[in-house]
RODO-2510 file (C-alpha; in nm, 4 decimals, decimal comma):
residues 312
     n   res          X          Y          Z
     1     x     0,0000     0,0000     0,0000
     2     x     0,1038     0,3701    -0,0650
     3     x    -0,0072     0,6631     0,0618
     4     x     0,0890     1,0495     0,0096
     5     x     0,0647     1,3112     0,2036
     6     x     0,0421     1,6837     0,0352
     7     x     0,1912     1,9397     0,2637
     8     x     0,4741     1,8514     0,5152
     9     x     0,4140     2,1329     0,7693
    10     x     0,3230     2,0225     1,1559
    11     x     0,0191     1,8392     0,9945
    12     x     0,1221     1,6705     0,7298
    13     x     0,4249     1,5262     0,8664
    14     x     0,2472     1,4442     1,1750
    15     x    -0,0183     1,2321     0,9537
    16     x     0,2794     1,0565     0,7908
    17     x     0,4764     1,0051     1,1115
    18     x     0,1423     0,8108     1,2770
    19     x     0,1029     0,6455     0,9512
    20     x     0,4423     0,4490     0,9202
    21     x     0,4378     0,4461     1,3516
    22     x     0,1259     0,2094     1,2655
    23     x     0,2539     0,0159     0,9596
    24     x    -0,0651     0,1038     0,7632
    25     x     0,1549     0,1520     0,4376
    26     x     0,4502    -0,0135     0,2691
    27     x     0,5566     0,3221     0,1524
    28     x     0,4913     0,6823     0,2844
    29     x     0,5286     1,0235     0,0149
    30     x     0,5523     1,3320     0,1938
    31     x     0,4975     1,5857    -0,0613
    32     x     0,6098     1,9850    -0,0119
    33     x     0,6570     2,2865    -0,2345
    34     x     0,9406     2,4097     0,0007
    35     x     1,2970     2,3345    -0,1289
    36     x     1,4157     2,0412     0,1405
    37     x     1,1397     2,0710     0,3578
    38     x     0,9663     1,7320     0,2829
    39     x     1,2954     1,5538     0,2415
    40     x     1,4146     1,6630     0,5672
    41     x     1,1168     1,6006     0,7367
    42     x     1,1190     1,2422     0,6098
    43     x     1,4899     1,1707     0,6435
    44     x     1,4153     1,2707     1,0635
    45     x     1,1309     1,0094     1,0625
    46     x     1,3575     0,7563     0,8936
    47     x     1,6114     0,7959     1,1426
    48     x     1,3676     0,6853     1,4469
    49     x     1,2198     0,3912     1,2379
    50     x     1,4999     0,1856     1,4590
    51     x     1,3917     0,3253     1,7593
    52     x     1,0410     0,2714     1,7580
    53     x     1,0459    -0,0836     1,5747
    54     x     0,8544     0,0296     1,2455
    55     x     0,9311    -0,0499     0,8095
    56     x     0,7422     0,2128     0,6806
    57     x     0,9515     0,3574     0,4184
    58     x     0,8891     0,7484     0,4135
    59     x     1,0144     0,9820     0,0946
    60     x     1,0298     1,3150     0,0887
    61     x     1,0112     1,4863    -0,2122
    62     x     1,0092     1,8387    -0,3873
    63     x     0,6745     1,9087    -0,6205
    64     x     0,7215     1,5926    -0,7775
    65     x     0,4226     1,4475    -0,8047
    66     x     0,5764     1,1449    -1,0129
    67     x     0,7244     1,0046    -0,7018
    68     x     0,3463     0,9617    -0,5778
    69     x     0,2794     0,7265    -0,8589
    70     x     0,0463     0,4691    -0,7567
    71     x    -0,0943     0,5845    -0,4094
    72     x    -0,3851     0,4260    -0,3163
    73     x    -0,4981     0,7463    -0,0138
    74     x    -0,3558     1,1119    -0,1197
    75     x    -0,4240     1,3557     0,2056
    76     x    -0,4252     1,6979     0,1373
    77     x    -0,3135     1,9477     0,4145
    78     x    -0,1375     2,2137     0,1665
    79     x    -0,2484     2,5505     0,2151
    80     x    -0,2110     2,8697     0,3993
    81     x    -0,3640     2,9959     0,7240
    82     x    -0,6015     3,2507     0,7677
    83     x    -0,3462     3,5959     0,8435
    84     x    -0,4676     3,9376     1,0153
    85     x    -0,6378     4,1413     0,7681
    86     x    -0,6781     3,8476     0,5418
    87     x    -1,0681     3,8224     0,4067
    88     x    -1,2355     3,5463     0,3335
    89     x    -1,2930     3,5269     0,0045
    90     x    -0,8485     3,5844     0,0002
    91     x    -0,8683     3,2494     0,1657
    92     x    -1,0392     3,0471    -0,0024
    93     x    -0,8940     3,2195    -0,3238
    94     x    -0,5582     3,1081    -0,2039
    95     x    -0,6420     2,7873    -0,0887
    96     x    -0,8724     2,6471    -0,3736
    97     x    -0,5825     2,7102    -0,6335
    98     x    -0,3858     2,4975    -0,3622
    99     x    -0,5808     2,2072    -0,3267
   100     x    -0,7266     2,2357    -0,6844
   101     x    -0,3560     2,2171    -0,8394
   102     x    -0,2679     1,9834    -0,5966
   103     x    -0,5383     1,7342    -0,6746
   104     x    -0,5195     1,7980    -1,0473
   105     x    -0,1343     1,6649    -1,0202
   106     x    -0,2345     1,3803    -0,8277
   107     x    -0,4927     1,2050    -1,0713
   108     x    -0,1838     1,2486    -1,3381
   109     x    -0,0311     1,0015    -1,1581
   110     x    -0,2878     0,8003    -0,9187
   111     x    -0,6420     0,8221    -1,1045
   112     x    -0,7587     0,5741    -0,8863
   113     x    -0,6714     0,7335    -0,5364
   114     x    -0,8952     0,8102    -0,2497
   115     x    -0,8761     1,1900    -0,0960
   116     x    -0,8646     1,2929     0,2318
   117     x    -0,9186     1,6637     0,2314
   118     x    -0,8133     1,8562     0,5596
   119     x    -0,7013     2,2021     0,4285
   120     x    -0,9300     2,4919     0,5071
   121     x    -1,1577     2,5948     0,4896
   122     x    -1,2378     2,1934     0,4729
   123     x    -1,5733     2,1748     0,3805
   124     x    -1,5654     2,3976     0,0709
   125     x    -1,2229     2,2694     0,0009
   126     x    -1,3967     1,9403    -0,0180
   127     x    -1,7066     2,0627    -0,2144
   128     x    -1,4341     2,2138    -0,4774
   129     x    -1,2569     1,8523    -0,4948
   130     x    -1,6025     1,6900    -0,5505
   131     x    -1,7042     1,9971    -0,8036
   132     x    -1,3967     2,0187    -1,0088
   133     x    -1,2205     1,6556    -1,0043
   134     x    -1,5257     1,4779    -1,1900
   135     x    -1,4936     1,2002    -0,9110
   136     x    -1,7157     0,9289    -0,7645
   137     x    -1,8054     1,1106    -0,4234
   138     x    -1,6701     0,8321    -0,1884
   139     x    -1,3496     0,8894    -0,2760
   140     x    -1,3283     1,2314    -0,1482
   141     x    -1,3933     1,2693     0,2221
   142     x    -1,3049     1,5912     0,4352
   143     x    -1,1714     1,5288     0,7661
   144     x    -1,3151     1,7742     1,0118
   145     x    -1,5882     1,5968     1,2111
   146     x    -1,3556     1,2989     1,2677
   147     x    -1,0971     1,5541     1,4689
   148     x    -1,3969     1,7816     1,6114
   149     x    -1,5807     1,4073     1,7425
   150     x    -1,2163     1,3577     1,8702
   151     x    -1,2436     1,6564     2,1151
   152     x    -1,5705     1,6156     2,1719
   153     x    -1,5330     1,2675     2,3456
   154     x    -1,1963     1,4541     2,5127
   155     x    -1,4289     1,7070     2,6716
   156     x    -1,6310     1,4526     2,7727
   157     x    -1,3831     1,2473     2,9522
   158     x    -1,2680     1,5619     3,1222
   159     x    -1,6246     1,5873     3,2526
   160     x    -1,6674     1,2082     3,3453
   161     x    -1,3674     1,1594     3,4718
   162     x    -1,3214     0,8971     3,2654
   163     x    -1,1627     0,7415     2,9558
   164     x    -1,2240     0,9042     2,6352
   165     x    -1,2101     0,5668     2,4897
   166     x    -1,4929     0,4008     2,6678
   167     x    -1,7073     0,7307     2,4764
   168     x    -1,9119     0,7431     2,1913
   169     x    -1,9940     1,0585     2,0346
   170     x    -2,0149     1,2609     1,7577
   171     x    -2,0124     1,6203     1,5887
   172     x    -2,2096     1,6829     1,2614
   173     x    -2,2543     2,0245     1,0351
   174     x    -2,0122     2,2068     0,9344
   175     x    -1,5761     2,2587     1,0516
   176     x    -1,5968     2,5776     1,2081
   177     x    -1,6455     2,7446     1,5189
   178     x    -2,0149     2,8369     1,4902
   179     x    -2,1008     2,5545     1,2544
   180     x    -2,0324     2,2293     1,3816
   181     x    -2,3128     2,0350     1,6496
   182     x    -2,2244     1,8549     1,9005
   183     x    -2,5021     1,5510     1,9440
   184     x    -2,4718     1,5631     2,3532
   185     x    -2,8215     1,3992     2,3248
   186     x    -2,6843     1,1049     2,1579
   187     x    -2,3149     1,0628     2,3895
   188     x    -2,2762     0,7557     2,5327
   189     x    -2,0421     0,6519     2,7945
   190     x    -2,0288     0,2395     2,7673
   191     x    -2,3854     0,2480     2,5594
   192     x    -2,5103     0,4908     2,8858
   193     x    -2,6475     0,8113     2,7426
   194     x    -2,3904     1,0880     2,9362
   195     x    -2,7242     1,2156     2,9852
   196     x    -2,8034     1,0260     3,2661
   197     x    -2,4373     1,1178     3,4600
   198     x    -2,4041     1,4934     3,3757
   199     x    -2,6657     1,7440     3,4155
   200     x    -2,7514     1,9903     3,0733
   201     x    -2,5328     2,3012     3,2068
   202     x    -2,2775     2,0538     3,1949
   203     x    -2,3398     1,9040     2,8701
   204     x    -2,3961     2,2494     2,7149
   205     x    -2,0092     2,3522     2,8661
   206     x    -1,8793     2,0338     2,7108
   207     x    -2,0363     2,1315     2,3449
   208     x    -1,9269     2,5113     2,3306
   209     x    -1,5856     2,3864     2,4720
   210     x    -1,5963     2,1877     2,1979
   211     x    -1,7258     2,4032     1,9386
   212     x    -1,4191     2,6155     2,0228
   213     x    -1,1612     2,3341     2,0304
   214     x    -0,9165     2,4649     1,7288
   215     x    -0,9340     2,8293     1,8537
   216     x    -0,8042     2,7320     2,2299
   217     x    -0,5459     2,5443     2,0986
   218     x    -0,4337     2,7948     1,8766
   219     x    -0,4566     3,0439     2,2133
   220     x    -0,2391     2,8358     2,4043
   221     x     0,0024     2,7289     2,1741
   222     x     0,0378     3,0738     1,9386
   223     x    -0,0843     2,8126     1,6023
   224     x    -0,3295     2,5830     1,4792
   225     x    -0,3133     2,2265     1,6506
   226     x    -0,1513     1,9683     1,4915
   227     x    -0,1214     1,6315     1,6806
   228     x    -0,4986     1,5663     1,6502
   229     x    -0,5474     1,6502     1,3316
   230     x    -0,2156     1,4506     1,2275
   231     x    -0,4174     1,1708     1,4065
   232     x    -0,7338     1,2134     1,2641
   233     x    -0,6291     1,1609     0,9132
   234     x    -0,4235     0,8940     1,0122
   235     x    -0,7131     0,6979     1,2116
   236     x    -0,9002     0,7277     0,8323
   237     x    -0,5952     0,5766     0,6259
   238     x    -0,6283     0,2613     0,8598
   239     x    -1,0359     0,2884     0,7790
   240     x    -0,9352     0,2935     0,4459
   241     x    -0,6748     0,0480     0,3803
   242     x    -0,7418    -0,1933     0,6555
   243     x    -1,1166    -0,1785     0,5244
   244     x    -1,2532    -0,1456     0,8702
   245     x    -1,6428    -0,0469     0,8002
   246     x    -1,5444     0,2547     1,0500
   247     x    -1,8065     0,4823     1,1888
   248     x    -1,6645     0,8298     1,1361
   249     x    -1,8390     1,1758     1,1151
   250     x    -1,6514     1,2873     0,7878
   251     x    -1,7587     1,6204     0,5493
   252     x    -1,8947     1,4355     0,2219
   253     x    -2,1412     1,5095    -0,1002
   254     x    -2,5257     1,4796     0,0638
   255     x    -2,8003     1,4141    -0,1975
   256     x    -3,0507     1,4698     0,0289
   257     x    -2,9478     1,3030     0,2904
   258     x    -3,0239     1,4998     0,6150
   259     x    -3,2453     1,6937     0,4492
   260     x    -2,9746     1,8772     0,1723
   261     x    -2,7919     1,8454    -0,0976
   262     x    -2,5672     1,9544    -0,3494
   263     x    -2,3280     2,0545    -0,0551
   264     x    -2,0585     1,8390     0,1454
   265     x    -2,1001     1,8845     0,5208
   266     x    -2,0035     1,6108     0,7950
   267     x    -2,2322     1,3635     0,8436
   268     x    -2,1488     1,0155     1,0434
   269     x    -2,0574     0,7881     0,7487
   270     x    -1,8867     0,4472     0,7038
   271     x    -1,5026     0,4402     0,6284
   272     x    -1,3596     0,1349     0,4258
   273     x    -1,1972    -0,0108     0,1171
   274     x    -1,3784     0,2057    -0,1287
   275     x    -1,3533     0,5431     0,0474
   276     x    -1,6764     0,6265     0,2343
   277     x    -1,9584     0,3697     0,1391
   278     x    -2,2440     0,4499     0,3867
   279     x    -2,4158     0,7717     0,5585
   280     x    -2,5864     0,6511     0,8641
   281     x    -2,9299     0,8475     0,9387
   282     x    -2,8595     0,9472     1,3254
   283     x    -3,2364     1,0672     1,3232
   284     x    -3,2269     1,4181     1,4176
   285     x    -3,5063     1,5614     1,6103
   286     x    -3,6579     1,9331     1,5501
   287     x    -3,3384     2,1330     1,7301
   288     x    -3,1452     1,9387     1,5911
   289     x    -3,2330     1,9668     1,2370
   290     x    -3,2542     2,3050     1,2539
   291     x    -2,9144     2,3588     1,3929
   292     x    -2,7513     2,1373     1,0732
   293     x    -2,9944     2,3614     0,8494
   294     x    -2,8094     2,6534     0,9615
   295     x    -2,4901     2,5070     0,9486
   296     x    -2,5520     2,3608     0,5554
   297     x    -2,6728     2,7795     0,5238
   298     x    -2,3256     2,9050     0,6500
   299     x    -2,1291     2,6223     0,4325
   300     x    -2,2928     2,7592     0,1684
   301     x    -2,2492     3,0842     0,1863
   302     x    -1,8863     2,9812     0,1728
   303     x    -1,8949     2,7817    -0,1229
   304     x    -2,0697     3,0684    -0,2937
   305     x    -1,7142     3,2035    -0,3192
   306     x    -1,6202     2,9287    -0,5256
   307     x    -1,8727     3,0207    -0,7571
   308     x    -1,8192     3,3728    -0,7716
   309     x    -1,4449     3,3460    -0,8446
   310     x    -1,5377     3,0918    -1,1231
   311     x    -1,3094     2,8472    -0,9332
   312     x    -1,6215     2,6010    -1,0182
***
């Protein structure tokens, strides 16, 4: 198996790092625009394959997408960060060329790859990969939910006093800040709804902690996370190429599921061989709804950038 990751900053090589630290791939491509970058990255992993036991073999290369012949998962983290003064529609401007180019590159060389988008703004970055590629829609999948159901079960734990890996719980809607949902009504701790152990002022502290996961990291630490994420897209390469039927919540194309369409938005779907293969219906009730209706609005809204930039 083969896998590349595009972008070797804190996320990318993070990704690749957990990726040959698990042995999901024979090889590892760690692909950068920066002269050296990726190859030094790589050549630091390679040096602690001895000391912590794993074969992975990890390249690092410079815009060369022939070295990434063949890869059977491409993850995408290339792309800039949102800068003071920067608007919007600069972002996604910026980024969209990014991940557009990037993509474009890829299918030269792997036409039969899987994406894992994670550059952002992630859900339109994903909507552009399903708009502009010409792809079947399971094999492009956007990543947010998967980290923002990771802090969620974190914040839960922290609230428990517990382990976050006796949790279940996800976040639907959209990767941001005031989009994403939290589904505290359907958080279990060992198949017991959390509901029954921690009282709703609680639960509500838990979800807006949540809903502001990225931005207190980023407080704390002066930049955007990166061990989590790296993770996260990680934990979906082993969905992928260990076809695990995984439930993940993942951003991907809704035809009406959920009550939309003609958007991608994170939704709790089913991770395996062929990319994502299911959406499972978590039955929302009114609030609920209404909360991912406003979230798909927001996307949108977003997306409508894309359109007005003729980037789609």
């Amino acid at each position: 198996m083969k896998v590349t990751v595009v972008g070797a900053g804190a996320v990318g090589a993070t990704c690749a790092d957990n990726i040959a630290r698990k042995a999901l791939a024979n090889e590892v491509v760690l692909l950068d625009i920066k002269q050296g970058f990726a190859e030094g990255k790589a050549m630091d992993m390679m040096q602690g394959s001895t000391l912590l036991g794993f074969d992975t073999k990890i390249k690092g290369v410079t815009n060369d997408y022939s070295q990434t012949e063949g890869s059977d998962v491409v993850i995408i983290t290339s792309g800039l960060p949102r800068k003071p003064g920067m608007t919007r529609e600069e972002l996604i401007g910026i980024n969209a060329g990014i991940v557009k180019g990037v993509a474009e590159n890829i299918l030269k060389y792997s036409p039969e790859t899987i994406f894992i988008v994670i550059s952002n703004p992630m859900d339109t970055m994903a909507y552009l990969a399903l708009k502009s590629l010409g792809l079947p829609k399971n094999r492009i999948i956007g990543m947010g939910g998967t980290l923002d159901s990771a802090r969620f079960k974190f914040y839960l734990s922290q609230a428990l006093n517990c382990s976050p890996n006796d949790l279940q719980g996800f976040v639907i809607g959209g990767h941001g800040d005031t989009t994403m949902i939290p589904l505290t009504r359907l958080a279990t701790y060992q198949s017991l709804p959390v509901s029954h152990l921690l009282d709703q002022a609680t639960l509500d502290k838990v979800a807006a902690d949540t809903m502001v996961g990225g931005a207190t990291l980023t407080g704390l630490i002066g930049t955007s996370a990166w061990y989590a994420p790296g993770a996260a897209g990680a934990a979906l390469v082993q969905a992928i190429l260990r076809d695990e039927k995984k439930l993940f919540t993942c951003c991907v194309s809704l035809e009406g599921e959920y009550g939309q369409k003609d958007i991608s938005l994170g939704v709790p779907v089913v991770i395996g061989r062929n990319g994502w293969e299911k959406i499972i219906d978590f039955e929302l009730n009114e609030e609920e709804q209404t909360r991912f209706n406003k979230s798909a609005d927001a996307v949108r809204k977003m997306n409508d950038v894309l359109v007005d930039m003729k980037l789609i």
